[in-house]
N, C-alpha and C positions, 0 to 999 in steps of 0.2 A: 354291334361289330359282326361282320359276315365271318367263314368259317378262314375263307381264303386270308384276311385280315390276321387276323387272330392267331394262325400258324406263319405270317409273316412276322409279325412283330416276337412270338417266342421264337423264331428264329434269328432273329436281330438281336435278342437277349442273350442266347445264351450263343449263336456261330459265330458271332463279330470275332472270337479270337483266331478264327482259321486268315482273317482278313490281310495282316501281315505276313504270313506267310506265302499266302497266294501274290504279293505283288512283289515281293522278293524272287520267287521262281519265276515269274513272270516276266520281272526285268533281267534275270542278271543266268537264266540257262541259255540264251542266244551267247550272249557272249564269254560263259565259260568255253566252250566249244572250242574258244580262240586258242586259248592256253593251254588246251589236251589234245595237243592234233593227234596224238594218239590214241584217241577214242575210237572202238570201229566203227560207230556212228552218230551222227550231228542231228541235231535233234530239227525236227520235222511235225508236222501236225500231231503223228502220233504222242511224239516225245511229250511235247507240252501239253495233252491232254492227261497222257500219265502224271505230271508232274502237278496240273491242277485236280486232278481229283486229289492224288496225295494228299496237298494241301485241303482242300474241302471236308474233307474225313476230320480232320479234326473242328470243326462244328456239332460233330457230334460228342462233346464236351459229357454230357449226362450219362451217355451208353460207351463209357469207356475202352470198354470189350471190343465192339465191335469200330470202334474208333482206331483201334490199334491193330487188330487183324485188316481193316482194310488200308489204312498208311500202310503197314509192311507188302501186304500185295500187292500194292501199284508203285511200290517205292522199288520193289524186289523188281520188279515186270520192268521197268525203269534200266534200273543196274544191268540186268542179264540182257535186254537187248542191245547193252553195248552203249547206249548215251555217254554224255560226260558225268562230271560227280559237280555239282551245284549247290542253290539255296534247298533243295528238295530235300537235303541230306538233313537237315534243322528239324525237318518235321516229325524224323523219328526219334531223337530225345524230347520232343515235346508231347506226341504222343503215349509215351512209358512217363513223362510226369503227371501227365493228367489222370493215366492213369491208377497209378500210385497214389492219387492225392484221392482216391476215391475206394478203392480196394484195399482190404488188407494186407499186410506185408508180405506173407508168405505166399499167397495168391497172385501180388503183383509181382514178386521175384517169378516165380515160375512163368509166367506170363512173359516179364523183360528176357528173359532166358531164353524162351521161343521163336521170342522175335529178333534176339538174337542171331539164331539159329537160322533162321532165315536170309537175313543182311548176310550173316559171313557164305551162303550158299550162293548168293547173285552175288556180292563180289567174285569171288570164284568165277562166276560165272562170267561174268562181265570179262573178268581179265583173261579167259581162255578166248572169248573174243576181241578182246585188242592185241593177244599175242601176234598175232599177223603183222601188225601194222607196228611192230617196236623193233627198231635200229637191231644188228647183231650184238651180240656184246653188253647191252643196255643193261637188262634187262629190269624186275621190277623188286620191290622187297617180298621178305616172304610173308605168307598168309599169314603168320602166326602176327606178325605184327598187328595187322588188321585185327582181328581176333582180338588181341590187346588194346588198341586204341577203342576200337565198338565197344569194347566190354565194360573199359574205365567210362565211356562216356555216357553210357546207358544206365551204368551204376551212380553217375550223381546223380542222374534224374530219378533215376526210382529215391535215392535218400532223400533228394528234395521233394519229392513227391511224398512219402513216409512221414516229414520233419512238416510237412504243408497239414495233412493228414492228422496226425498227431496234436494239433496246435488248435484245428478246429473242434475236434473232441475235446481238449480241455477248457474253448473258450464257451463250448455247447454246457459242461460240466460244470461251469463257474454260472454261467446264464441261467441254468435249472438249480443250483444253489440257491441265487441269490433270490428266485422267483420262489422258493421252497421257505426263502425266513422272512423274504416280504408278507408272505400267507400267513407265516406264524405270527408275525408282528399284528395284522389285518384283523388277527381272531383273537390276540389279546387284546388289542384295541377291543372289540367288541364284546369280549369278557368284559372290560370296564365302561364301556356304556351301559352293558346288563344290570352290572353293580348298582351305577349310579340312577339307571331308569328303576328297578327294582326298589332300590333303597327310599326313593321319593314315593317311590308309591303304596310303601307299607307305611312310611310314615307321615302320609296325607291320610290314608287310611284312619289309620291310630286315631289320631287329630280329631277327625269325621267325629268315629265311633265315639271317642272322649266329650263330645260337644252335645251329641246325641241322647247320651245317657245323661249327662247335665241338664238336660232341658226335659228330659223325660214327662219327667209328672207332669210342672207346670207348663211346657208348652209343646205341645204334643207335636204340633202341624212346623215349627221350628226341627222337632227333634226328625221328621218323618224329610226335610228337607237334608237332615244331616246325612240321613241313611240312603237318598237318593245320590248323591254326593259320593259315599262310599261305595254306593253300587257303580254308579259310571266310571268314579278312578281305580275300582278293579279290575271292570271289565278294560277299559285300555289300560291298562298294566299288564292283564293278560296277554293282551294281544300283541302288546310291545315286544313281550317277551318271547311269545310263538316266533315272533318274525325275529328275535334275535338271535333265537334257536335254529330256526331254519337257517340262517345264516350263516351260525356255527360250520354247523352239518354241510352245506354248499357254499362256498364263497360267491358263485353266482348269483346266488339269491339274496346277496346284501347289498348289490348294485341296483337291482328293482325297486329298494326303497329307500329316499334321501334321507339325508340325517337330518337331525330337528337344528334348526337354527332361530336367529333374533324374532323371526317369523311368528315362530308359535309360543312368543314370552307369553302375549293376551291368554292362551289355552294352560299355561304352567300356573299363572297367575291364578285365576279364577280355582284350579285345584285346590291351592292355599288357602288362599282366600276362603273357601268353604269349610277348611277344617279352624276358621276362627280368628287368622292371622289376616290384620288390616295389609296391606301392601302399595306401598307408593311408589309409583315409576314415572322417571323425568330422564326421557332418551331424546336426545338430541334427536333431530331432522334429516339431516344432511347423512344419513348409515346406509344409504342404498348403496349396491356395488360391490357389499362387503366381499371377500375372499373365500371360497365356501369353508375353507381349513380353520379361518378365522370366526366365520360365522357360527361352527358347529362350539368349535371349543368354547365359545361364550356361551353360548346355550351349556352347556354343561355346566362352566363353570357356577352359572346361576343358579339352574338345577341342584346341583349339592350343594348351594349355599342355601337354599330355601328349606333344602333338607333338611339340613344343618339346627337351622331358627324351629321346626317341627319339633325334631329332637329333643334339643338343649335348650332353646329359651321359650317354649310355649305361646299362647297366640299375645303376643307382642307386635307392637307396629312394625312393620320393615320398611324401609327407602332403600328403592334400586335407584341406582342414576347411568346413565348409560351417553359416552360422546366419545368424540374424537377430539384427540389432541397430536397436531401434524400427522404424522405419518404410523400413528400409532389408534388403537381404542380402548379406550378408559373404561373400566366395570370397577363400580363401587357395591357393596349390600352390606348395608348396616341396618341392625335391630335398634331402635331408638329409643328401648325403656330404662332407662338410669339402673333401675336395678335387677337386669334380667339376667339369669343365671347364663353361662358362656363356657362351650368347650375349652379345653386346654388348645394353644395355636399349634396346628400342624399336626395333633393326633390322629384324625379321620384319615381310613384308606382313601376315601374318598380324595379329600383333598391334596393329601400325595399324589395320587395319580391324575388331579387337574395342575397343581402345581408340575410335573412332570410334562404335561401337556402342554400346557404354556411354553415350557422353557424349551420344549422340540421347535415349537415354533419362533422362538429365539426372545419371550416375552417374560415377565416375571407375574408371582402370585405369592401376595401374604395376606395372612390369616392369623387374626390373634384379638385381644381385648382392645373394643375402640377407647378413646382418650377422652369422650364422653358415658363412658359406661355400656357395656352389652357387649357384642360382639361384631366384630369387620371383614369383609373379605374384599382385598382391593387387586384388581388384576389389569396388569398393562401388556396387552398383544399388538406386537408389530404387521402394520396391513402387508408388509411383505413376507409377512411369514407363511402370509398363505398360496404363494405363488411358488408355480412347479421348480 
């Protein structure tokens, strides 16, 4: 886009409002003229150039100041040469709204005051030159009225200008509110992925090291794969955690990295798995596309369920199963041993805060002793839940 471009189009943004104004004066000061044959003078090239810069000046919509000091000078210039009174007269309450709608109040009073002060000096003016041209006898009202009528009219404009003013600062106020609890919302979110990344990973950990020492004596090169196991799920545990921390700390920097979803079940899995626990997954096919809202919270919800079987029921079999049912997706995680010890349902912060998750997304989640013995977590998330 060239320079010339570029200052056209910000001019078409923001002077398009002088636009009515200017075909108002344009049409309709030839034929005021008609009805004030008392004016001492009829408007002529001069006239109508006065009357279109008038108008033009308020284009400058941003530089309010200087919007309103030049309306009243061509409006004034106007008046005192004696013209008639027209649409041009519009542009000075519109002027003192715009600017009011952008200065503060005491500053635009003082300002509307001035330019007051002005208007009532070229009427004066004006009408010392159409005294000539008025019947004996006639004569016209007095200044004071003038005075009065400019004054009430210049004063709505500034309150509307004030009341315009006023309105945008509270709706800026409510916009930086609401952007201030979305952030808070955004970083306890992220406190509870901390929990629940952290949580799996001291108790994969655990797991590792419990397996390791078990095997010790008799198999050394088993126990030496245990502790490789606990070195790599530390080290990404650390790292999870640096970048969750950084996250904290800048909200910018939690946008850099995606959140885990159904993607990296394969990499959640294999962590288990190493600390002992057999794990059987039967995911349906058809999951591409998921909602990223939908696809995180499943990830999670897995996550703390695996935790969970770490925890509370030791390396026992797990079956995840994973599908779609209509317009929803189905997470099942059951431990499968008849007689594997099971948290109480719904105690873990953990699972509070996935069942809370769910249910943002308009989905439910229970958790409690399955009907074949062990422990369950069965979770139904709506695929529209994950749309904006």
């Amino acid at each position: 886009m060239t320079g010339g471009e570029g200052r056209w189009r910000r001019w078409a943004a923001e002077g398009w409002v002088c636009l009515p104004f200017l075909a108002a004066v344009l049409i309709s000061t030839g034929s005021s003229a008609v009805h004030q044959p008392g004016s001492a003078r009829s408007p002529d090239a001069v006239g109508y150039v006065l009357v279109t810069a008038a108008s033009l000046a308020l284009a400058l919509r941003r530089r309010p100041g200087i919007a309103l000091a030049l309306n009243a000078a061509f409006v004034a210039a106007y008046l005192a040469a004696g013209y008639p009174f027209g649409a041009v007269m519009l542009t000075v309450p519109a002027a003192v709204f715009m600017m009011a709608g952008r200065w503060p109040l005491t500053q635009a009073a003082l300002a509307a005051a001035a330019d007051l002060g002005v208007l009532i000096i070229a009427l004066y003016a004006k009408r010392v030159r159409d005294a000539a041209g008025v019947p004996a006898g006639s004569g016209y009202y007095p200044m004071s009225r003038d005075a009065l009528v400019w004054g009430s009219i210049l004063a709505v404009a500034l309150a509307a200008g004030a009341l315009l003013r006023a309105r945008r600062q509270e709706a800026a106020r409510v916009h930086a509110e609401q952007a201030r609890r979305v952030a808070s919302e955004e970083r306890l979110r992220m406190a509870q992925d901390l929990h629940d990344s952290i949580g799996h990973g001291l108790a994969a950990i655990a797991m590792q090291a419990g397996v390791a020492l078990h095997v010790l004596d008799r198999d050394t090169e088993e126990a030496r794969q245990s502790m490789k196991a606990v070195r790599a799920t530390s080290r990404e545990a650390l790292e999870n955690l640096r970048a969750q921390l950084d996250g904290l700390r800048d909200m910018g920097t939690a946008d850099r990295t995606p959140a885990p979803g159904l993607g990296d079940l394969d990499r959640l899995t294999e962590r288990v798995q190493a600390g002992g626990v057999t794990v059987h997954t039967d995911i349906a096919p058809d999951l591409a596309g998921l909602p990223a809202a939908v696809d995180a919270a499943a990830y999670r919800i897995l996550q703390e369920a695996l935790t969970n079987v770490l925890r509370h029921a030791g390396a026992v079999p797990v079956r995840i199963r994973i599908r779609r049912d209509g317009d929803a997706l189905l997470l099942d995680v059951v431990n499968t041993a008849a007689d594997a010890p099971s948290a109480p349902p719904g105690t873990g912060l953990g699972l509070r805060g996935l069942r809370s998750q769910a249910e943002v997304l308009g989905g439910t989640l229970a958790a409690g002793p399955h009907p074949d013995g062990g422990f369950g977590v069965r979770a139904r998330l709506p695929l529209t839940g994950g749309k904006p």
